[in-house]
C-alpha positions, 0 to 999 in steps of 0.5 A: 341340139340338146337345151344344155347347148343352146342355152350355152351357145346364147350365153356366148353369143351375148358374153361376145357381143359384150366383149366386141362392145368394150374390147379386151384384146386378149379375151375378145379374141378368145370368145370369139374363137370359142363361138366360131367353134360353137357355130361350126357345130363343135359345141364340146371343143367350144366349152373346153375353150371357154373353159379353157379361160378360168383359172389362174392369174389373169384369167377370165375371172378376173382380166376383163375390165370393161372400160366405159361399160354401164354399172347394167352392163358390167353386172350382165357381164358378170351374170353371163361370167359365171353361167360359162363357168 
């Protein structure tokens, strides 16, 4: 697997654990299918899906909320946000 991939795959797997740990049903579930793709050796049909999330109202840009997430937490959030951008 070429560095690009997994340095993409880490960031999906802390941005999931992040969204499993203060659910936003919508994006949760999205993530979550995206590192399901990445983790069935699909690392292209994963990214199309992430990428798939930005853009437009309501999107990943600007849905999730995070409700009772720490201020470190919401700024890891937001970190790991842009790197799948």
């Amino acid at each position: 697997m070429h560095p690009t991939e997994e340095a993409f795959g880490r960031t999906l797997s802390k941005m999931t654990a992040i969204l499993r740990s203060h659910p936003d049903p919508v994006w949760t579930v999205w993530m979550e299918e995206a590192e399901h793709l990445f983790l069935k050796g699909d690392p292209n049909r994963a990214a199309r899906k992430v990428r798939g999330a930005y853009g437009g109202m309501g999107s990943f840009n600007d849905a999730p909320q995070l409700i009772g997430a720490s201020p470190e937490t919401y700024d890891e959030f937001e970190h790991l946000r842009d790197l799948l951008w």
